[in-house]
GURO-305665 format. One line per 2 residues: number of its first residue (from 1); their letters; for each residue y, z, x of N, C-alpha, C. Coordinates in steps of 0.1 Angstrom, whole numbers, plus 5000, padded with zeros to 4 digits. Layout:
NUM = a = Y Z X Y Z X Y Z X  ...
***
This chain:
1 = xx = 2295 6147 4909 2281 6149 4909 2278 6164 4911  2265 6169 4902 2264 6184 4905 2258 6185 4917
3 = xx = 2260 6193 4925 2250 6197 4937 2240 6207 4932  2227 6209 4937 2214 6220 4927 2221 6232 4928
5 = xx = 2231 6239 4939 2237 6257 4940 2241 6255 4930  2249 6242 4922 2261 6247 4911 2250 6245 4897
7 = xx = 2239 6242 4900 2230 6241 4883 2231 6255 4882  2231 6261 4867 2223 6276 4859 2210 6271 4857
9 = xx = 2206 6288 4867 2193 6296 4865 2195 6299 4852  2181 6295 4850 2172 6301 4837 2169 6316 4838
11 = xx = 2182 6320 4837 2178 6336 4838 2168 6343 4835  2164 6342 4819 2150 6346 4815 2145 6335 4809
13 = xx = 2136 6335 4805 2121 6325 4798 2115 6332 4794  2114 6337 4778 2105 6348 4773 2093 6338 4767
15 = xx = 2089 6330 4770 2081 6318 4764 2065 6318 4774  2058 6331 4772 2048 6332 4779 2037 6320 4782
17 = xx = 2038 6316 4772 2024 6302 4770 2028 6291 4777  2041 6290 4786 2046 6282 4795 2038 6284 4807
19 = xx = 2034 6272 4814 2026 6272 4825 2038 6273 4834  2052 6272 4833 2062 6274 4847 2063 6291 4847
21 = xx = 2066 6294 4836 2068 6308 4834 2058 6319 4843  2062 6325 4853 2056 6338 4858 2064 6352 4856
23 = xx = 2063 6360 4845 2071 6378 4845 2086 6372 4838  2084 6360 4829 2098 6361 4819 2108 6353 4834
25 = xx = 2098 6344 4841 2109 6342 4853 2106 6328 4855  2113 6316 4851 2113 6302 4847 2109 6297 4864
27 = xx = 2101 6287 4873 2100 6282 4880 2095 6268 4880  2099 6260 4873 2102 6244 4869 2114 6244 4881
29 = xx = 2111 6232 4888 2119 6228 4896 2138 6226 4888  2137 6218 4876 2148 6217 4872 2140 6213 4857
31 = xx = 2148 6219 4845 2143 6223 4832 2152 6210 4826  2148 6203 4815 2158 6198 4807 2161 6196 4793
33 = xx = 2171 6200 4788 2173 6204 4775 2178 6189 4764  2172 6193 4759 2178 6183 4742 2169 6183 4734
35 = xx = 2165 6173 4727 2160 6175 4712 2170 6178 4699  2162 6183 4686 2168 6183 4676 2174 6200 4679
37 = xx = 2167 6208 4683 2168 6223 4682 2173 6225 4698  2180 6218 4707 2185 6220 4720 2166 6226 4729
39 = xx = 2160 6217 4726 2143 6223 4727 2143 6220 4747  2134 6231 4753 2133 6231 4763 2121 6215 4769
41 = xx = 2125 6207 4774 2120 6195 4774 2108 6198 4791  2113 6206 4793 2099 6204 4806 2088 6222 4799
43 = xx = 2087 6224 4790 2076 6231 4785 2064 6226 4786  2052 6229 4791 2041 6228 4789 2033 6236 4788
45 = xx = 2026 6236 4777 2009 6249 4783 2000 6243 4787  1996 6250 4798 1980 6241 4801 1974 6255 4807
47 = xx = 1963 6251 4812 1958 6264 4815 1955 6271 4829  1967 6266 4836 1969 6272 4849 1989 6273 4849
49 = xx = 1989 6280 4858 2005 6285 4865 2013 6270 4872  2023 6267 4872 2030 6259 4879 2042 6263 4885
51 = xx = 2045 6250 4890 2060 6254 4897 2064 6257 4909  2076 6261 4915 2082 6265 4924 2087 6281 4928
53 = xx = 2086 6281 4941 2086 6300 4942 2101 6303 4938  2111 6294 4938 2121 6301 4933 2125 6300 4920
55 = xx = 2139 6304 4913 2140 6304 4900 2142 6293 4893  2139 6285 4884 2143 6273 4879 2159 6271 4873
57 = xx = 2165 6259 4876 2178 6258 4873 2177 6244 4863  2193 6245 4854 2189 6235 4844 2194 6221 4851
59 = xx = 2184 6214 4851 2186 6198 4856 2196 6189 4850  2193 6189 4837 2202 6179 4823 2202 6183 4812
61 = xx = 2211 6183 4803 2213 6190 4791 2218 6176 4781  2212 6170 4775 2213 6160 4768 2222 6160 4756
63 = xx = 2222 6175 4752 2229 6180 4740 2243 6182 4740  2252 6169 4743 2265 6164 4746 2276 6172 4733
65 = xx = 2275 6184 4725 2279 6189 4716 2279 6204 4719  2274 6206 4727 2269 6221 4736 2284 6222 4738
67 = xx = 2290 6237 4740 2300 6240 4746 2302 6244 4761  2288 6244 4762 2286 6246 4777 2285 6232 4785
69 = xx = 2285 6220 4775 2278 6204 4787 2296 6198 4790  2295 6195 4798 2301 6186 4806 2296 6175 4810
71 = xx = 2294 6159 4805 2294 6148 4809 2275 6148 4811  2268 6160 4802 2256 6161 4799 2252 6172 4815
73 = xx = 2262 6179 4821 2256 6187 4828 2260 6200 4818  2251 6209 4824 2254 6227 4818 2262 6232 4824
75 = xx = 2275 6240 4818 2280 6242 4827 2283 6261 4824  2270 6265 4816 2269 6279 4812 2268 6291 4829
77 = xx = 2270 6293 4827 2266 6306 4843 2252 6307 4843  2246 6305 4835 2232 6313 4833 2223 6303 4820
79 = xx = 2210 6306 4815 2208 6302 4803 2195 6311 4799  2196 6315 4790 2179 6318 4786 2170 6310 4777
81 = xx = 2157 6310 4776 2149 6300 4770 2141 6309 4765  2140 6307 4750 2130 6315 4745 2128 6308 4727
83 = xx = 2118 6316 4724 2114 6307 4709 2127 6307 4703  2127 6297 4690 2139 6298 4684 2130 6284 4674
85 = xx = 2138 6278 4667 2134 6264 4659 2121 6265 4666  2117 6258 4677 2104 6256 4688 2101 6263 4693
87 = xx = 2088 6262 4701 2084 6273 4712 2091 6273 4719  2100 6264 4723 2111 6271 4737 2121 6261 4736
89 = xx = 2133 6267 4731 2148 6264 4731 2156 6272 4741  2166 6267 4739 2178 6269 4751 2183 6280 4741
91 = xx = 2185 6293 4741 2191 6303 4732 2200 6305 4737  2213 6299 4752 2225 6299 4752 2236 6285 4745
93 = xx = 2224 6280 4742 2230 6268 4734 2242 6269 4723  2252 6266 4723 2259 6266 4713 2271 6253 4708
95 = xx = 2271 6251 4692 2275 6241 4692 2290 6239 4695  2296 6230 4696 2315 6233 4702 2321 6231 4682
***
C-alpha cells in the first residue's frame, strides 16, 4: 500500500483555468490520472480557487501502460500537468 510521503508531487500545473491551481502550483488534495490522453481527472474550472495549502500529489494513475504505474500507482518522482491532447494531461506520462 502507498503511504501519501511516497505519492509524486505535481511539481508544476501550467493549467491556469484550474480552480486547484495557485502560481503553476497544483493543490488538489490527490489528482487522478487516466482517460484517453493520460487526462488530469480532478480538473475543474469554476470560478473561485480550491484546494489544500500544500502541494498536490498523484492519488491514482489508471493508465496501467505508463512506465511510471505500478499496480496503477505512479511511481515517477515528480509529474507535471499541463495542456497537451486536453486541457490538462499528465506530460510525465509515458507509454512502456
Amino acid at each position: 500500500m502507498t503511504q501519501m510521503l511516497d505519492m509524486p508531487q505535481v511539481q508544476d500545473c501550467s493549467v491556469d483555468s484550474c480552480s486547484y491551481n495557485a502560481e503553476h502550483t497544483c493543490h488538489a488534495g490527490a489528482i487522478t490520472v487516466g482517460g484517453d490522453h493520460a487526462h488530469c481527472g480532478t480538473f475543474v474550472e469554476i470560478s473561485f480557487r480550491a484546494g489544500l495549502e500544500r502541494t498536490g500529489v498523484v492519488g491514482a494513475c489508471h493508465r496501467s501502460e505508463c512506465v511510471h504505474n505500478e499496480a496503477l500507482e505512479c511511481r515517477a518522482s515528480a509529474v507535471q500537468v499541463g495542456s497537451a491532447a486536453d486541457a490538462a494531461d499528465c506530460l510525465t506520462y509515458s507509454a512502456r
